[in-house]
C-alpha positions in Angstrom: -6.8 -14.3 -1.3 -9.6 -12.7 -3.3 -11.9 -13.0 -0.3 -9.4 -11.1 2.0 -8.7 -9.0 -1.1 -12.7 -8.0 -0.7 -12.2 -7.1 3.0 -9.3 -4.9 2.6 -11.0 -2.8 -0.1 -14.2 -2.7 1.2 -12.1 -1.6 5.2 -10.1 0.7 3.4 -13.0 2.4 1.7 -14.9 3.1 5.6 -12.1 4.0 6.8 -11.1 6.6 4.2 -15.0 7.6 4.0 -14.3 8.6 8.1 -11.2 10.7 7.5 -12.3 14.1 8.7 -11.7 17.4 10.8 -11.4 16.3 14.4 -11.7 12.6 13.7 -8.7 10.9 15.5 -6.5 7.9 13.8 -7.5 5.9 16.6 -11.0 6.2 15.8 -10.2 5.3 12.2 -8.7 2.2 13.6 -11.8 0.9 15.6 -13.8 0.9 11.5 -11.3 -1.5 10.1 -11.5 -3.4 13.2 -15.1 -3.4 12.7 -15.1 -4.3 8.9 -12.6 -7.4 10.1 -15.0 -8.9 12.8 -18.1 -8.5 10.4 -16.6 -10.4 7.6 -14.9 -12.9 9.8 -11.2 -12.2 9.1 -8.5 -11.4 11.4 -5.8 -8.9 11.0 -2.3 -9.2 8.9 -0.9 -6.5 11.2 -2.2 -6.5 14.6 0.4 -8.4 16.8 3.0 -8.2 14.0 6.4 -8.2 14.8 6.1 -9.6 18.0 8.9 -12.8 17.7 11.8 -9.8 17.3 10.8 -6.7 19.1 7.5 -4.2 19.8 4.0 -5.9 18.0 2.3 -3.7 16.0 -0.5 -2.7 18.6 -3.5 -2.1 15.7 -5.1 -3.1 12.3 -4.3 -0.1 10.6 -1.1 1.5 9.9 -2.5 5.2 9.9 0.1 7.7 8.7 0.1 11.6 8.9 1.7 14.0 6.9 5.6 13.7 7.0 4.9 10.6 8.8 5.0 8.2 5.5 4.5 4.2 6.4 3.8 2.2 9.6 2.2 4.9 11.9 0.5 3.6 15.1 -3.4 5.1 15.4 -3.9 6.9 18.7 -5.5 10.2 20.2 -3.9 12.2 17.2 -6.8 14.3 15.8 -6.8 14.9 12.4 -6.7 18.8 10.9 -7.9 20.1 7.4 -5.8 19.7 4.9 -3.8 16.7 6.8 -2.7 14.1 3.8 -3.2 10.3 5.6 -2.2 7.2 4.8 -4.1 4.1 5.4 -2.3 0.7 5.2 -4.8 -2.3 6.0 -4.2 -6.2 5.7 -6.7 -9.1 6.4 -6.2 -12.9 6.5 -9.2 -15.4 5.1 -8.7 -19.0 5.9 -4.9 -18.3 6.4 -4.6 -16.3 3.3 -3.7 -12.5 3.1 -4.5 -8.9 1.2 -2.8 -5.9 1.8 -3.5 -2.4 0.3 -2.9 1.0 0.9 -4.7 4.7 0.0 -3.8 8.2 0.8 -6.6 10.8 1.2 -6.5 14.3 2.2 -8.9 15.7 5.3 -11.2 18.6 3.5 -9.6 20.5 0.6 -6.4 19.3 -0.8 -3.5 21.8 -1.5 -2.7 21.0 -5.6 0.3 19.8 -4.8 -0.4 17.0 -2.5 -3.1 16.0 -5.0 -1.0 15.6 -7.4 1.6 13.4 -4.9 -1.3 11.5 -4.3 -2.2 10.8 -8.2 1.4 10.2 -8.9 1.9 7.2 -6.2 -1.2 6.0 -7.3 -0.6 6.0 -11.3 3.1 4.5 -10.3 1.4 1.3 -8.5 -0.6 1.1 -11.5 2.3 1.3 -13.5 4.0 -1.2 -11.8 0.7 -3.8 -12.1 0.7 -3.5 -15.6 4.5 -4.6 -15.9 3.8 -8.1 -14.4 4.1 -10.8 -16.9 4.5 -14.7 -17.2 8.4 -15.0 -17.8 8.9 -11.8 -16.9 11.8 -10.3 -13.6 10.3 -8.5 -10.9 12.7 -6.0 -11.8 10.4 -5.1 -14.7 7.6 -4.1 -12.0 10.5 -2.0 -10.4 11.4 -0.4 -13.6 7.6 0.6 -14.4 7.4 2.6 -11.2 10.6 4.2 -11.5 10.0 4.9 -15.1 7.1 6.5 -14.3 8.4 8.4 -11.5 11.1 9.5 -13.0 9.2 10.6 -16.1 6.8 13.4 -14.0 7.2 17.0 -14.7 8.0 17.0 -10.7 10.6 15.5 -8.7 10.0 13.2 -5.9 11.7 10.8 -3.6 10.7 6.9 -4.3 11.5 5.3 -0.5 14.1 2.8 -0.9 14.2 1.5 2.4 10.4 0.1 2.4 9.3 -2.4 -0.7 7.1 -4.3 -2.0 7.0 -7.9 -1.0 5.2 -11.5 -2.3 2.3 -11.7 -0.4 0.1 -15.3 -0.2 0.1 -17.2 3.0 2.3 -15.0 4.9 1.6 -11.2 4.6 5.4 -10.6 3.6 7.1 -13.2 1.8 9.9 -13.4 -1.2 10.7 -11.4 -3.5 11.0 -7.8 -2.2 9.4 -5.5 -4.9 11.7 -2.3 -5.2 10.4 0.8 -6.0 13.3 2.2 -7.7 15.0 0.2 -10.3 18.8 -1.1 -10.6 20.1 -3.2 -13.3 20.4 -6.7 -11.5 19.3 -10.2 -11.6 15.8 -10.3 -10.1 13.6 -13.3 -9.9 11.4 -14.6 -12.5 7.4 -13.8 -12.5 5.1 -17.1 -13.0 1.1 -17.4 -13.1 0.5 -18.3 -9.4 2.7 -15.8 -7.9 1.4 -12.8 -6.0 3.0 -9.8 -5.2 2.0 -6.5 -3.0 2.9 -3.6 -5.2 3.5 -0.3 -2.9 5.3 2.6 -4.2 5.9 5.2 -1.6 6.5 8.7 -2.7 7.6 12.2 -0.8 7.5 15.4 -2.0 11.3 16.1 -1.0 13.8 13.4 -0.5 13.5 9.5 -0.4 16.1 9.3 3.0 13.9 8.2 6.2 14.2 8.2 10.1 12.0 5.9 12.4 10.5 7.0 15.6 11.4 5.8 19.1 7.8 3.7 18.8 10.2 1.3 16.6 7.5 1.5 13.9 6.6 5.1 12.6 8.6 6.0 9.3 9.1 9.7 8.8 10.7 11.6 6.3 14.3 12.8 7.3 13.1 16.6 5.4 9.8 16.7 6.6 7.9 16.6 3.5 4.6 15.1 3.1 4.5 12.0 1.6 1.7 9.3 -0.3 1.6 5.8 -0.3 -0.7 3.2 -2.6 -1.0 -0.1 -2.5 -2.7 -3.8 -4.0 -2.4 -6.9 -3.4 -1.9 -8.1 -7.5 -1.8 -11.7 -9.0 -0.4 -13.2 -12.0 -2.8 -15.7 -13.8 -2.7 -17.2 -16.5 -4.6 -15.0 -18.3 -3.3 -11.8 -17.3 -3.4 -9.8 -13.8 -5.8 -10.0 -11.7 -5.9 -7.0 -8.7 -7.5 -9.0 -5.6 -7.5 -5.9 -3.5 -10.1 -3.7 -5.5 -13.5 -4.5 -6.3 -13.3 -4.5 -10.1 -9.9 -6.5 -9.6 -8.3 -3.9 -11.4 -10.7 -4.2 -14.7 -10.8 -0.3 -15.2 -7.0 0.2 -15.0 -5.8 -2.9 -16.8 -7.8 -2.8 -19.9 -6.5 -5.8 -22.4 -4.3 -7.4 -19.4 -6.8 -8.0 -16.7 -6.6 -12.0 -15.9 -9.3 -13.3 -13.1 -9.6 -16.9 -12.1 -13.6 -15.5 -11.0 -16.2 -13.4 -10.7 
């Protein structure tokens, strides 16, 4: 998993570097689809879905604006100022990563940078809630906590989670965003779990698009969306979808099982 964990930062960082004036999602696509066949991995998402309705026709999910999860690249050309999210999976010897980023095409109006910083510091937050023994509502609680703690007020998606990730890309337990007091399941050293908050600048309600993938806010505001693949060791938490595996960020709690 830390091997497809390296592939899915190192496609999500090329793809990212292309976003740009005039540069279409489709074209964004064809890098990570690139990055895949160099490194000898196939895609989590390309073909999913398939066994109950429309397969997801690409590598990427490349999301624009008020579009906020699980857009399909294509001819859209991107515009300054655009905010795009970039959700990218790969499998290694039948293992999976999964991450996310949101970047901004040329300059950034303040307030999407500071969507941007919130979803990512939320993830972050939620990373540094797993623990041996611990509930996976405690990851849920850290995100929502945090959220909830900003000097501005955003929607947390409720509809779309985070997920256990290993040998499938989505597998038990969903990872909520927003937290509820309830019985959640426990965390042990071995488990794995995508952590994805997903943040708008208006509401958290959702429509999706007759493509029966594309998630769009039901207000049209802009949304962000950061993601990592994160395991629990027994030492500690170990990120497998960024290069450091989350050293910088973690401080005291950072776990690896290897260089």
């Amino acid at each position: 998993m830390r091997r497809a964990g390296l592939v899915v930062a190192e496609g999500l960082e090329a793809m990212c570097d292309a976003v740009a004036v005039g540069v279409t999602t489709g074209e964004i696509d064809r890098i990570g689809r690139s990055v895949l066949e160099r490194r000898g991995a196939t895609s989590s998402f390309l073909g999913y879905g398939g066994e109950w309705g429309t397969p997801f026709p690409a590598v990427a999910c490349i999301s624009v604006n008020e579009e906020l999860v699980h857009g399909i690249p294509g001819d859209r050309v991107l515009h300054d100022g655009d905010l795009v999210s970039i959700d990218f999976g790969a499998i290694i010897e039948g293992w999976h990563g999964d991450a996310a980023r949101t970047v901004v095409v040329g300059e950034a109006d303040p307030a999407d940078a500071a969507l941007i910083e919130a979803t990512r510091a939320a993830m972050w937050a939620g990373a540094r809630a797993m623990r041996d023994g611990g509930r996976v509502g405690d990851v849920s609680k850290a995100i929502d906590g945090y959220v909830k703690r900003l000097p501005v007020s955003y929607g947390t998606l409720r509809e779309y989670t985070g997920h256990g990730i290993g040998s499938e890309m989505h597998m038990s337990p969903d990872v909520p965003n927003w937290y509820r007091p309830r019985p959640t399941p426990r965390l042990r050293a071995g488990m794995a779990l995508a952590i994805e908050p997903m943040l708008t600048r208006g509401t958290h309600h959702t429509l999706e698009l007759d493509d029966d993938w594309t998630v769009v806010s039901r207000d049209g505001s802009r949304g962000a969306h950061w993601e990592n693949t994160v395991a629990l060791t027994g030492d500690g938490v170990w990120v497998l979808t960024e290069p450091d595996g989350g050293a910088t960020e973690l401080g005291d709690l950072f776990g690896p099982l290897a260089d």
